[in-house]
C-alpha positions as CSV (number, residue, x, y, z in Angstrom):
1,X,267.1,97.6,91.2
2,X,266.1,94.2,90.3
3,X,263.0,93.5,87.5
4,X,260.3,93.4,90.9
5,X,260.9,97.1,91.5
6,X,258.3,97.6,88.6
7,X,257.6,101.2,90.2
8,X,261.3,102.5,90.5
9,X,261.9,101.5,87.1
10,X,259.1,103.3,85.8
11,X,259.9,106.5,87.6
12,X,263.6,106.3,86.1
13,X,262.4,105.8,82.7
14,X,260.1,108.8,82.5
15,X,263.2,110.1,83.7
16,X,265.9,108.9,81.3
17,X,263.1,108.8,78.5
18,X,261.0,112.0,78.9
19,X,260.5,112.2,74.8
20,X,259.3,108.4,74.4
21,X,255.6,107.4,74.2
22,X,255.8,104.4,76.4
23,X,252.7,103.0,74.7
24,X,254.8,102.9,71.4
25,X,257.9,101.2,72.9
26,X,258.6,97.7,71.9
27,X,259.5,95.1,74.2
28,X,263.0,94.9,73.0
29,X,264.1,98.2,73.6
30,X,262.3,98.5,77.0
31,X,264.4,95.3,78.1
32,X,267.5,97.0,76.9
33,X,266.2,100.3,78.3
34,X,265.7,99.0,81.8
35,X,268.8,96.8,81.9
36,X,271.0,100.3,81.2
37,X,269.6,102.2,83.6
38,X,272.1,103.3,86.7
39,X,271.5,100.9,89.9
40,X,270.1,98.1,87.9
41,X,271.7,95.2,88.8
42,X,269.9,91.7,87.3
43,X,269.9,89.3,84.9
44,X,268.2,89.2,81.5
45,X,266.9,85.6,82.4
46,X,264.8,86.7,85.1
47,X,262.6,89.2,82.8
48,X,259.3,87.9,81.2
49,X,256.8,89.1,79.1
50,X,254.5,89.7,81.9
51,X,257.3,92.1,83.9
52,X,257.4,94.0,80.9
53,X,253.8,94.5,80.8
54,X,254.2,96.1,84.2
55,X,256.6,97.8,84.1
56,X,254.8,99.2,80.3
57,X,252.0,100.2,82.5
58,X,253.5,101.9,85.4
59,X,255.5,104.0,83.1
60,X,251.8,104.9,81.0
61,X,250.7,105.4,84.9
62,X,253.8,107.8,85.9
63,X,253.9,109.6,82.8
64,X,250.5,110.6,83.6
């Protein structure tokens, strides 16, 4: 997974974080969150604000 695949990160993160609020989850730890998840394979310099936004709101949208 590289930081585009905004959906499949979302789905594995209401996987590997079923008891976070993802409306309450900091930038920070959501970086470090995705960047630990199995198959994801990119570098930190490629992730912005903005891809953390999206990837925020498809996780709201998958919890859902």
């Amino acid at each position: 997974m590289k930081w585009t695949d905004i959906n499949d990160i979302a789905i594995e993160l209401v996987e590997a974080h079923a008891d976070k609020d993802p409306l309450r989850v900091n930038f920070v730890d959501l970086r470090d969150w995705v960047m630990a998840l199995p198959g994801f394979d990119d570098v930190p310099e490629r992730c912005g604000e903005k891809i953390l936004e999206a990837i925020q709101q498809a996780w709201i949208d998958e919890a859902d």
